[in-house]
C-alpha positions as CSV (number, residue, x, y, z in Angstrom):
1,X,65.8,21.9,34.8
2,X,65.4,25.0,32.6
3,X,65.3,26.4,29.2
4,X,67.9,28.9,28.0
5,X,67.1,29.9,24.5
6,X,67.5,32.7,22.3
7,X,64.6,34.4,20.3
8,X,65.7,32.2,17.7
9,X,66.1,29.2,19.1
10,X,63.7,29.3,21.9
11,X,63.5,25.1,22.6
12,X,67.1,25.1,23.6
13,X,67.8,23.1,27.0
14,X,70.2,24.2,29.4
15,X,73.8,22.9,29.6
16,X,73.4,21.6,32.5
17,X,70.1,19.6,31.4
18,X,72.5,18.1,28.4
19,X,75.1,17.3,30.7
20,X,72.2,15.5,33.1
21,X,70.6,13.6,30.3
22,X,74.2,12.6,28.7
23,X,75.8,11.2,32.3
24,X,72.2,9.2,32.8
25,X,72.5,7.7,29.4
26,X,76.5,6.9,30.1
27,X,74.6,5.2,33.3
28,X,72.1,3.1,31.8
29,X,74.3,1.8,28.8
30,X,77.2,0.8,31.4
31,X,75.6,0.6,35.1
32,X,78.9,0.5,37.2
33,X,79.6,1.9,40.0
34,X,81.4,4.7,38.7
35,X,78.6,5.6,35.9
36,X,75.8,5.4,38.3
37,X,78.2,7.0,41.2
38,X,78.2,10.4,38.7
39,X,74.6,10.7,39.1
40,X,75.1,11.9,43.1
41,X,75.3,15.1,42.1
42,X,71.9,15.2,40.7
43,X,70.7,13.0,43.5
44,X,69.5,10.6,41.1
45,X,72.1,7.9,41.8
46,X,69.6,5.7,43.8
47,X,67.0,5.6,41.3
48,X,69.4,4.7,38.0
49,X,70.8,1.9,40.4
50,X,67.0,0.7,40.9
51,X,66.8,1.0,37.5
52,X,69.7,-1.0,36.3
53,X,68.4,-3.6,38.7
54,X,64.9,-4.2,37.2
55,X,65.6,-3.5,33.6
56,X,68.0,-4.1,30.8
57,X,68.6,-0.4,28.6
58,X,70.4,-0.4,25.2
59,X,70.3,1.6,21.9
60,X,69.5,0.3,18.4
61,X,68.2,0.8,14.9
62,X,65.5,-0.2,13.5
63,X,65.4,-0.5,9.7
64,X,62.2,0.8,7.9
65,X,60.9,-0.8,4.9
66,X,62.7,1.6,2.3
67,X,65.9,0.8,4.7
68,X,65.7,4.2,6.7
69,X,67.0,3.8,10.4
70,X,65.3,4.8,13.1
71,X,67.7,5.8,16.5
72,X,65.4,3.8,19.3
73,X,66.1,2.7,22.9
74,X,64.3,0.0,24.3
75,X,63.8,-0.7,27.9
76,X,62.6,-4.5,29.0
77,X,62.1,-5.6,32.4
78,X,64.4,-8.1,33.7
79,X,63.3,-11.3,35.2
80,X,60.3,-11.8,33.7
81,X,58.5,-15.6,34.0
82,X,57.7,-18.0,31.5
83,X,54.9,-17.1,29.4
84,X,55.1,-13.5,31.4
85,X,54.2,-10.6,29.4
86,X,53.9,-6.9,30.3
87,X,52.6,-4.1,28.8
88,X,54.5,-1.9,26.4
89,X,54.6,2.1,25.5
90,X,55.9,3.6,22.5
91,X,57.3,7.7,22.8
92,X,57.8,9.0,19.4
93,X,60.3,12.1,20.2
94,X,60.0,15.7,20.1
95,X,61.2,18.2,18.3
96,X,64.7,18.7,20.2
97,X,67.7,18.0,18.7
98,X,68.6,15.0,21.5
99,X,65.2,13.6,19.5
100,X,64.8,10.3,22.1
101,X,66.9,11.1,24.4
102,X,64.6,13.7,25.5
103,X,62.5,10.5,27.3
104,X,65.4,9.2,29.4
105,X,64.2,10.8,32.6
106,X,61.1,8.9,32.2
107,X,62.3,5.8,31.6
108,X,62.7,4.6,35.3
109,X,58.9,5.1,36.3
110,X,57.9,3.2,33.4
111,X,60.5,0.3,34.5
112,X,58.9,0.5,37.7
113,X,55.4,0.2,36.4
114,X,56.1,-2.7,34.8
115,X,56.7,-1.3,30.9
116,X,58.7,-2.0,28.2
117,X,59.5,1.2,26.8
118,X,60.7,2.2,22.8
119,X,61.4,5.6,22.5
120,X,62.5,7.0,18.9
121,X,63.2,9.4,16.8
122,X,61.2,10.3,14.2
123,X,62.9,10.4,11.0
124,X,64.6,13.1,9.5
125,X,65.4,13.9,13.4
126,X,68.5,13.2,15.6
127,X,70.5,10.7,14.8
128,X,67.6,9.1,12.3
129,X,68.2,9.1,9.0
130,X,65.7,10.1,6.1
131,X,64.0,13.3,5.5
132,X,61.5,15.2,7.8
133,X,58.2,14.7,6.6
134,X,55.8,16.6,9.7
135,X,53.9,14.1,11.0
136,X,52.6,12.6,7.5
137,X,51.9,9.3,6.3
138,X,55.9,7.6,6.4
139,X,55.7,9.2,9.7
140,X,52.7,7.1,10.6
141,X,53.8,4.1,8.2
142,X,57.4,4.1,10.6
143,X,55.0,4.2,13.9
144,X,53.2,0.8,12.6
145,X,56.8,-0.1,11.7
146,X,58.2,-0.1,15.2
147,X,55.2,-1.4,16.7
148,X,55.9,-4.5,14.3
149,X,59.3,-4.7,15.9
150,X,58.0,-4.2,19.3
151,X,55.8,-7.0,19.5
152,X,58.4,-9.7,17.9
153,X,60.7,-9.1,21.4
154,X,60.1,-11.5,24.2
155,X,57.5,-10.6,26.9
156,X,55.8,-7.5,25.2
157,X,52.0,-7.8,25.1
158,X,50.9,-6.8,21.4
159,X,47.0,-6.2,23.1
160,X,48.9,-3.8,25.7
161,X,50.7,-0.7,23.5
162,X,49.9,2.7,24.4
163,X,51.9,5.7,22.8
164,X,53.2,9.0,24.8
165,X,54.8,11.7,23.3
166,X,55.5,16.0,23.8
167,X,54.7,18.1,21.1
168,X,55.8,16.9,18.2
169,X,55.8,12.9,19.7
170,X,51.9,14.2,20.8
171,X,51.0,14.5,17.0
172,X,52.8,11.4,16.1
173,X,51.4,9.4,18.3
174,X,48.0,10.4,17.5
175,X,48.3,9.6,13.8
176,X,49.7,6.4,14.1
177,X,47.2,5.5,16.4
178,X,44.4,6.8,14.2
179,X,45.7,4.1,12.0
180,X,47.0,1.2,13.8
181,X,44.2,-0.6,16.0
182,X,47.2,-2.2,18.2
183,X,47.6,1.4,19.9
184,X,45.2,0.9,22.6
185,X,45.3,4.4,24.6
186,X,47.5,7.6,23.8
187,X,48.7,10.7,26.0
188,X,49.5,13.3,24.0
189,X,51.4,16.6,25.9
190,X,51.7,19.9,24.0
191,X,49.5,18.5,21.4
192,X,48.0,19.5,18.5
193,X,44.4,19.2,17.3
194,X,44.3,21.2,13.8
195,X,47.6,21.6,12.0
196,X,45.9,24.4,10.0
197,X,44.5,26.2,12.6
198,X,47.6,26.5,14.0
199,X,49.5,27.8,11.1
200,X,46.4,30.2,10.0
201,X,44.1,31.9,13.2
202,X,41.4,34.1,11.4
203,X,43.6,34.2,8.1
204,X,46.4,35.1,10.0
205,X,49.6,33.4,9.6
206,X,50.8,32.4,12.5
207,X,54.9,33.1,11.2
208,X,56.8,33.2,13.9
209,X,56.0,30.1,15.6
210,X,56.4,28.3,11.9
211,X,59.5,29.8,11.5
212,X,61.0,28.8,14.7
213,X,59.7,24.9,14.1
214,X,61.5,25.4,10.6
215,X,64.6,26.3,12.0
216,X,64.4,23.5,14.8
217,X,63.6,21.0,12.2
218,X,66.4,22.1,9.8
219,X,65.1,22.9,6.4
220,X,68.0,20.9,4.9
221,X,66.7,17.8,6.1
222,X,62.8,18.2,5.1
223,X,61.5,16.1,2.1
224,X,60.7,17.9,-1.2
225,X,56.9,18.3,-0.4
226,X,57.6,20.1,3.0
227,X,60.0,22.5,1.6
228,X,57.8,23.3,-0.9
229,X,55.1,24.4,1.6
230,X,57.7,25.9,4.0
231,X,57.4,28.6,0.9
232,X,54.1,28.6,0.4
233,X,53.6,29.7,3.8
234,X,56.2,32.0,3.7
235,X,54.6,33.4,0.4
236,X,51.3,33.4,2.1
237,X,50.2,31.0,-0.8
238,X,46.9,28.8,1.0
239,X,46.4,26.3,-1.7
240,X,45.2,23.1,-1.6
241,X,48.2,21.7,-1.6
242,X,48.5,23.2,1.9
243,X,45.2,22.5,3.4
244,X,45.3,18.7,2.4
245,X,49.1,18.7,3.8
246,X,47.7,20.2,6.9
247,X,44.9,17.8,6.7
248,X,46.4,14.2,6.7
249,X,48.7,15.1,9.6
250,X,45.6,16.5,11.9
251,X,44.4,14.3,14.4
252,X,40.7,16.1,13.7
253,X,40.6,14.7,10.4
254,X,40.8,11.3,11.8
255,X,38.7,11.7,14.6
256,X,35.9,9.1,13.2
257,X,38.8,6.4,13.8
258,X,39.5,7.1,17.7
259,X,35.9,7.3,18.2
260,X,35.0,3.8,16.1
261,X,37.7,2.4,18.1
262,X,36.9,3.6,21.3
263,X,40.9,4.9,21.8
264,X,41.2,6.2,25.1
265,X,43.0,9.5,24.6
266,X,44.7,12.1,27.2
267,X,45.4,15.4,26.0
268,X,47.4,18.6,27.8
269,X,48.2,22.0,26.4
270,X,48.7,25.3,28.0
271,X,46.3,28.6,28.1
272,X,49.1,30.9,26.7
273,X,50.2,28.2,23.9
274,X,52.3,29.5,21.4
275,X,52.8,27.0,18.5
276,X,49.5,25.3,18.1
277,X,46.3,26.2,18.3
278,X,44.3,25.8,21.5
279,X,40.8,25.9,20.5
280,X,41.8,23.2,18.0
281,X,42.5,21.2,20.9
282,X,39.5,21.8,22.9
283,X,37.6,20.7,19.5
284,X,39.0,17.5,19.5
285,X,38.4,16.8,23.0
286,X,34.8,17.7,22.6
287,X,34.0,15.6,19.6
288,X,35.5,12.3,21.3
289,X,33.2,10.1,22.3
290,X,35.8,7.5,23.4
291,X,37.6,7.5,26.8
292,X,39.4,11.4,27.0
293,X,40.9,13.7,29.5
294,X,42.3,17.4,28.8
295,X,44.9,19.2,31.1
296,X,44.8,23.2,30.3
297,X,47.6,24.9,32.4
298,X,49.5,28.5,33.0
299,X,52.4,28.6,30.2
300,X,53.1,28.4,27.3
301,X,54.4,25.1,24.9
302,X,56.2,22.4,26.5
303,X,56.2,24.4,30.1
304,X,53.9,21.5,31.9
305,X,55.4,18.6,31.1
306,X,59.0,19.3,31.3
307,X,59.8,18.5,35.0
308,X,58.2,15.3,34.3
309,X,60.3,14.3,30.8
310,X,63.7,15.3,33.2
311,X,62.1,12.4,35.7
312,X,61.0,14.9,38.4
313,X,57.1,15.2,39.3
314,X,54.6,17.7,36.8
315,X,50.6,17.0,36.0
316,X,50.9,15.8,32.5
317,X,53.2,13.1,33.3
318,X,51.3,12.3,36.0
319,X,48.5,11.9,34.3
320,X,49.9,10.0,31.6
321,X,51.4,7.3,34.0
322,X,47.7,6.8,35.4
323,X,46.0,6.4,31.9
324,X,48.6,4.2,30.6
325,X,47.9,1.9,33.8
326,X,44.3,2.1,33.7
327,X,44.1,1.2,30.1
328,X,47.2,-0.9,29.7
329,X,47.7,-2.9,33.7
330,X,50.8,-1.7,34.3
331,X,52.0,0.2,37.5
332,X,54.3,3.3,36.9
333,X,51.3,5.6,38.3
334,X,50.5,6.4,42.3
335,X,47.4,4.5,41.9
336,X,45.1,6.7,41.8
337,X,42.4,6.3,39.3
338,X,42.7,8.4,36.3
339,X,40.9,11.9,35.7
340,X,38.1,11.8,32.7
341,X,37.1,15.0,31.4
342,X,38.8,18.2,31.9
343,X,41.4,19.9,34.3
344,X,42.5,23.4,34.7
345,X,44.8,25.7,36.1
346,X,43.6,29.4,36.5
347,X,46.2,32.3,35.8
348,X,48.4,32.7,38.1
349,X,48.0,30.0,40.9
350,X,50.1,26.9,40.2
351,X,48.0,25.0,42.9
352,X,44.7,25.8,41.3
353,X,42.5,23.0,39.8
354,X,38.9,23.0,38.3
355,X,37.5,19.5,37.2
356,X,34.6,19.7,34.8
357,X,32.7,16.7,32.7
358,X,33.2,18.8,29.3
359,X,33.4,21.9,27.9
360,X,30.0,23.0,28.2
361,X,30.2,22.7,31.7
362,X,33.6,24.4,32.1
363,X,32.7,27.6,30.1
364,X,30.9,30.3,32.1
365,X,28.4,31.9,30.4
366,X,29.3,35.0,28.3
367,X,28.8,38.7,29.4
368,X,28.5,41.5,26.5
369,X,30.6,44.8,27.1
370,X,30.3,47.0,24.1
371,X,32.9,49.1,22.6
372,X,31.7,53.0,23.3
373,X,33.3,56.5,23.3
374,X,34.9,58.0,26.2
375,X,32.9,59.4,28.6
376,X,32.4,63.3,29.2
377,X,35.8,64.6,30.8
378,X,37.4,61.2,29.8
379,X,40.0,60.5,27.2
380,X,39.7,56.7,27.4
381,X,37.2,54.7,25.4
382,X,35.1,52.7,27.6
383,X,34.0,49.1,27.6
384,X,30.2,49.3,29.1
385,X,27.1,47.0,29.8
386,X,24.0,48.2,29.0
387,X,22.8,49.3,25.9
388,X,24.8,48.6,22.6
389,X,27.1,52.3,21.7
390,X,27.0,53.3,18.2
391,X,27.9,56.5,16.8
392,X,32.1,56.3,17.7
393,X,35.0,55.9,15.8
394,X,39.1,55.6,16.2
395,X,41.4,55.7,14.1
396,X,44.7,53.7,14.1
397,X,47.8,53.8,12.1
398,X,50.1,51.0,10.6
399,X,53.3,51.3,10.9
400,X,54.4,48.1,10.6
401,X,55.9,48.3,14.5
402,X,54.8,46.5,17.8
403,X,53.5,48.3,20.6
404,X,53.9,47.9,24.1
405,X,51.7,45.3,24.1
406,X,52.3,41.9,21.8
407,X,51.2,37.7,22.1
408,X,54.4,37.1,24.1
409,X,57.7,39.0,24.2
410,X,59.6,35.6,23.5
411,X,58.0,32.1,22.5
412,X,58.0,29.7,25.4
413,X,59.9,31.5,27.4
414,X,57.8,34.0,28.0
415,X,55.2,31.4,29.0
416,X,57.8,29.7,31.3
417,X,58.7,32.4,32.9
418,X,54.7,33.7,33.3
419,X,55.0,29.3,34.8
420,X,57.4,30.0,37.5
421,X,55.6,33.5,38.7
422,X,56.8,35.9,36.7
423,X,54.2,37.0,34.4
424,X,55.4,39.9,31.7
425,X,54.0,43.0,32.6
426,X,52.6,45.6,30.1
427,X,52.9,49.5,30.2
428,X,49.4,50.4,28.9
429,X,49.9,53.9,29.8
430,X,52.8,53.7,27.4
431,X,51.1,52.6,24.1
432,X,50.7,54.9,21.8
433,X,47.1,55.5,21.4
434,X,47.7,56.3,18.0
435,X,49.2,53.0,16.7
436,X,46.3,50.8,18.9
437,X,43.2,51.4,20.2
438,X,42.2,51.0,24.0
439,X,38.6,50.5,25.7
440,X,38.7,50.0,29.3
441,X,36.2,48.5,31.7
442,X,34.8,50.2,35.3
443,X,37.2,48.9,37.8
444,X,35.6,45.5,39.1
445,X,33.6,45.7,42.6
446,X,34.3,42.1,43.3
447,X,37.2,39.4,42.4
448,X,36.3,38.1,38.9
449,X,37.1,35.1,36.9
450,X,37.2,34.4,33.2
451,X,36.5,30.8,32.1
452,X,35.9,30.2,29.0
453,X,35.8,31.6,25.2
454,X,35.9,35.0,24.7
455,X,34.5,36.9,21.0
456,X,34.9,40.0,19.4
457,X,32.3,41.7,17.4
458,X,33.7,45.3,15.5
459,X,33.3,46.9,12.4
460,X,36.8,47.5,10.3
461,X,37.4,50.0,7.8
462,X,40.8,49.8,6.1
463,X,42.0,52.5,4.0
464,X,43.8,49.6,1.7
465,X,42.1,46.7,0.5
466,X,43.8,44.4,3.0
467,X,44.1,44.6,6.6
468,X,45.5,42.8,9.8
469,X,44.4,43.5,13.0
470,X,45.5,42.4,16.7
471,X,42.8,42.0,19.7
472,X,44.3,41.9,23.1
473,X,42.6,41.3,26.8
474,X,44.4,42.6,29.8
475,X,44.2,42.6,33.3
476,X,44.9,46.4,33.9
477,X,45.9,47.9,37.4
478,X,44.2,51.7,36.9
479,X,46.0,53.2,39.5
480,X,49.6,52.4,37.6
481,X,48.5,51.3,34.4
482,X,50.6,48.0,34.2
483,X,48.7,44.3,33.3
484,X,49.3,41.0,32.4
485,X,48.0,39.3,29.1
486,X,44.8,37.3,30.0
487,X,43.9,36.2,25.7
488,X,44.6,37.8,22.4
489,X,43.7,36.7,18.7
490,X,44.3,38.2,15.3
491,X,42.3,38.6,12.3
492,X,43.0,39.6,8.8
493,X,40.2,40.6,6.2
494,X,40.8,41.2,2.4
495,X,38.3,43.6,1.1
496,X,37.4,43.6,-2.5
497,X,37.7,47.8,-2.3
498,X,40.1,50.5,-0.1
499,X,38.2,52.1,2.3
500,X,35.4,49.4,2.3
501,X,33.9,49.4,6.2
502,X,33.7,44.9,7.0
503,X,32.0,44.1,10.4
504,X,33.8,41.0,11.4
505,X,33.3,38.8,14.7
506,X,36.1,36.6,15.8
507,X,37.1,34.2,18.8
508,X,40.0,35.2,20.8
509,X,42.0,32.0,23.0
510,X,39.8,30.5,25.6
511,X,40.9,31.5,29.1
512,X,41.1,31.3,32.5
513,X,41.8,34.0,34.6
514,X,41.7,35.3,38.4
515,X,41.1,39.1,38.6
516,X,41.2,41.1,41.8
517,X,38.9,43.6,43.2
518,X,39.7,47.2,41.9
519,X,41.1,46.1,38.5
520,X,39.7,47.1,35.1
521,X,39.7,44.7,31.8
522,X,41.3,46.2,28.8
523,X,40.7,45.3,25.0
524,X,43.4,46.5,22.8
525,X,43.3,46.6,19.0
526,X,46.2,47.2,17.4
527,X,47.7,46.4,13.9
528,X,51.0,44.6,14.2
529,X,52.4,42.0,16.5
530,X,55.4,40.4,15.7
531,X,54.1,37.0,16.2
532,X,52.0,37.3,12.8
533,X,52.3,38.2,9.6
534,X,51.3,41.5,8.8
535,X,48.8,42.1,5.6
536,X,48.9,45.7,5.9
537,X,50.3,47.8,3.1
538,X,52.2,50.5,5.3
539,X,52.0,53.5,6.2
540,X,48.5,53.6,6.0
541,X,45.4,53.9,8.7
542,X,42.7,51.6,9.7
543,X,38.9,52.4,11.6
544,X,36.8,51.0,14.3
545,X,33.2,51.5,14.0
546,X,30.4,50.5,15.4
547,X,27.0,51.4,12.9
548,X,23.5,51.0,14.3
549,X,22.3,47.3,14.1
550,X,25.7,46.0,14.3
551,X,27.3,47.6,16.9
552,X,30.6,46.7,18.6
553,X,30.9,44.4,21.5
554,X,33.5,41.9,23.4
555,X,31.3,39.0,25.2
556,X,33.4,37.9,28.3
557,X,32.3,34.1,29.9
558,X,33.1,36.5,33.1
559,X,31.9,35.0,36.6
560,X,32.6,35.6,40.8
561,X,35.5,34.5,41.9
562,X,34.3,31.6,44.6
C-alpha cells in the first residue's frame, strides 16, 4: 500500500494498489476459483473466499430523483433467517478517481460483523453521473436517497444505519446525517469541521491545497455555483456568496442537529493535516455534547486510515469498526469497547497514545517566551522567559520566494513520508536571514513535550498596505542546525495605510510534540510559503516589533516529557 503522486496530483495510488483493488473486485463479482486464486499473491485469497461464502457482492445504480445515477455496491449477508435483520452502513466515497471502489478492502470485516454495506460515489465523481456539487445540499438530498433504497432490500434494519467515509465521504456523511434522523452514528476519517476555515487560516488562502482538490475533482464536471467560486477563490473574492457556500456544507453549522439528536460521532485527522483545517475539527469535537471520539495522529491527510481502506489493520478503521458495533450491534470490531473522548499520537512515535476526556484536559498549560534581540556577542534573536523584550526590530524582505523552511515540501506525501519515519528535515543554518526572521530558545535541560495550542503575539509593520506573513515552530538541533516542523500558521493583514505598524495575535496548529534534551525551539517568520497565497506586493520589506505595552511573545502549552 503506498501513494506515488506528483506535486500535482498528490492523492494518486500506486499501480500496484489499482491492480490489488481491480483483481479483488474481478473476485467478488465472480468468486471462482481462478478469480479468488489471483488474490495469493497478495495473500488475501483466504479472506475473499470467506467472503464470498458469507455474503453476496454486486454493482448497481441507483437513480436519484432528477434521474442522476449513483455507481453503488452493496454487500448483504447470506443466509439470513426469517424476520432476520442486521445492521447496515453506508460509505459515501472519497475524493479518488476509483470513487467507491476505494472501500473494497473493507468490505470483508463489515461482512464479518454482520453489515450490509452501500458504498457510493458521490455524484459528479467516478463512474456517477451529474455534476460535483462539494458536499452541498443534492449531496445530502442523494445520501437520504440511498438510505431510501437501502432500507427497501430484505434484512436491512432502517433503526441500525451508520455512515463511514475518508475525507471527502467524512464530510458527506456528516451532512447527511445532520439531516436524516435514520443515520444513527457516523465515523468520519480525514474530516472536516469548518469548510471556511480550511480554505481561509487568518485571511490566508489556503491555495494550494484548493487547487489540488480542484484538479482531483475535475473542474469540467463541477456545477455552475462551484465553478463560480472555484474563481472567487482564486480571485481572492470572500463574498457572501462564499461564506454561505462554505457554510451549508460545514458540519459546525449543523452542530445543534447532532447534539438535539444525540448522533454518536467519531472523528480522526492528523497533526500535520494539509487540506482541512485542524482546529476546526477540534471545535467540533468540543462543542458535541452527544456520544464523540477524536483520533489526532503523525501525518498528514489520508495517511491514518489508509492501511485500513486497503483491508490491512490502522487506528481509524479500528475505531470505526468498534463505534459502528457499539452503536449499531453488529460485530466487525475485536470487541473491545469503544474509545470516548480523545486519542493521540505524539511526533514521531507511531506506538504513542495519550487518552484524554476533552480538550481541556489534553492541552498543557501555555508557557510565554517573548521575542527579544540577540544577546551581546550573539547574532541570533532569542526567544526568552522572563520579562517581556521591547525595544528590537528585524527587518525582512519579500521576494515572493520560499525559504528553506515551508508547511510541507509536498502535500500528503510529505506527511506520509514524516508517517513511516522519515520526517523532512530543515537547513535553518541555510535560510537567509534576510528573507525570514529567526528567534531561538536556550537549549532545553530536560526532554520536553508540546501538547496543545500554540499563539503568536507580534507587531507587523508592512511597507505596503497589505501583507502576508508565515509563523513556523521547529525542533532545532544547535549543534548542526537541522529540525523538523513541530506547527506553522499564516496570517495576512490589510492595513488602511503603507508603513502602518498592526500588532496582531494569531493561533498556530495545535500540536504534539516530543523534544529531546539539548535541543532549542525555533520561531521563524517569514513572508512566503508556497502553500498560501501571497498578499504581498513584491519587492518590498516588512518589520517585527515589539512596542512597550504590547510586546512580542510565542506562548508554548510546553510540559516534561514523563
Amino acid at each position: 500500500m503506498s501513494i506515488e503522486g506528483t506535486p500535482e496530483t498528490p492523492f494518486a495510488l500506486s499501480a500496484e494498489d489499482l491492480s490489488r483493488l481491480e483483481a479483488i473486485r474481478e473476485a467478488v463479482l465472480d468468486p471462482s476459483p481462478r478469480r479468488i486464486g489471483r488474490l495469493d499473491q497478495w495473500g488475501l485469497a483466504d479472506e475473499y473466499e470467506t467472503y464470498a461464502e458469507i455474503a453476496e457482492y454486486r454493482e448497481l445504480s441507483i437513480a436519484m430523483a432528477d434521474g442522476t445515477m449513483i455507481d453503488a455496491a452493496l454487500s448483504i449477508p447470506r443466509n439470513l433467517a426469517p424476520g432476520q435483520t442486521c445492521p447496515a452502513v453506508v460509505m459515501p466515497a472519497p475524493l479518488i478517481g476509483i470513487g467507491r471502489k476505494a472501500y473494497l478492502g473493507m468490505f470483508p470485516r463489515w461482512a464479518l460483523g454482520g453489515y450490509a454495506v452501500l458504498a457510493y460515489s458521490q455524484r459528479g465523481l467516478a463512474e456517477s453521473g451529474g455534476e460535483i456539487h462539494v458536499a452541498g445540499p443534492q449531496d445530502v438530498a442523494d445520501g437520504t436517497e440511498i438510505i431510501n433504497a437501502l432500507v427497501q432490500i430484505d434484512g436491512v434494519d432502517p433503526d441500525r444505519i451508520g455512515f463511514f467515509g475518508s475525507s471527502y465521504g467524512a464530510g458527506t456523511s456528516l451532512l447527511v446525517a445532520a439531516q436524516d434522523p435514520r443515520v444513527k452514528a457516523v465515523a468520519g476519517t480525514s474530516a472536516w469541521g469548518d469548510l471556511f476555515a480550511s480554505l481561509y487560516e487568518n485571511g490566508t488562502r489556503h491555495l494550494k491545497a484548493f487547487e489540488a482538490l480542484v484538479q482531483l475533482f475535475g473542474e469540467d464536471r463541477c456545477s455552475k455555483e462551484f465553478r463560480g467560486v472555484i474563481e472567487k477563490i482564486r480571485n481572492n473574492v470572500v463574498d457572501d456568496e462564499v461564506r454561505e457556500f462554505a457554510a451549508v456544507r460545514s458540519p459546525r453549522t449543523h452542530l445543534d442537529a447532532y447534539n438535539d439528536a444525540n448522533t454518536p460521532i467519531l472523528l480522526t485527522t492528523a497533526w500535520h493535516e494539509t487540506i482541512f483545517s485542524v482546529p476546526a475539527v477540534v471545535d467540533l469535537f468540543s462543542n458535541l455534547t452527544s456520544p464523540k471520539s477524536l483520533l489526532v495522529q503523525i501525518g498528514d491527510h489520508g495517511n491514518g486510515e489508509l492501511p485500513g481502506l486497503f483491508g490491512l489493520v490502522s487506528k481509524p478503521t479500528e475505531m470505526a469498526y468498534r463505534w459502528m458495533d457499539h452503536h449499531l450491534g453488529g460485530n466487525a470490531g475485536d470487541g473491545a469497547a469503544p474509545q470516548f473522548g480523545i486519542r493521540s499520537e505524539y511526533m514521531h512515535n507511531l506506538l504513542s497514545e495519550l487518552r484524554h476526556e476533552d480538550w481541556e484536559s489534553y492541552a498543557l498549560p501555555r508557557r510565554r517566551f517573548h521575542l527579544a534581540a540577540a544577546a551581546a556577542g550573539h547574532s541570533e534573536a532569542r526567544l526568552a522567559e522572563g520579562q517581556p523584550q521591547s525595544g528590537w526590530a528585524r527587518s525582512v524582505r519579500a521576494t515572493g520566494r520560499d525559504t528553506e523552511v515551508v508547511v510541507a515540501p509536498k502535500l500528503v506525501q510529505t506527511g506520509l513520508a514524516e508517517r513511516l519515519g522519515r520526517p523532512h528535515v530543515y537547513g535553518t543554518a541555510e535560510v537567509d536571514r534576510e528573507l525570514a526572521a529567526i528567534w531561538t530558545t536556550a537549549p532545553l535541560e530536560q526532554p520536553m513535550r508540546v501538547q496543545g495550542d500554540v499563539q503568536l503575539r507580534v507587531t507587523v509593520k508592512p511597507r505596503a498596505t497589505d501583507a502576508t506573513i508565515v509563523a513556523y515552530l521547529l525542533d532545532c538541533d544547535p549543534a548542526t542546525g537541522q529540525a523538523r516542523i513541530i506547527t506553522h500558521a499564516p496570517y495576512t493583514l490589510t492595513n488602511e495605510q503603507a508603513g502602518q505598524a498592526t500588532t496582531v495575535s494569531f493561533p498556530l496548529q495545535p500540536a504534539h510534540y516530543a523534544l529531546a534534551k539539548g535541543r532549542v525551539l525555533q520561531l521563524v517568520i517569514g513572508t512566503h510559503d508556497q502553500f498560501f497565497a501571497d498578499a504581498n506586493s513584491t519587492p518590498t520589506s516588512i518589520e517585527f516589533t515589539s512596542p512597550r505595552g504590547a510586546e512580542s511573545y510565542l506562548d508554548i502549552p510546553l510540559g516534561t516529557l514523563d
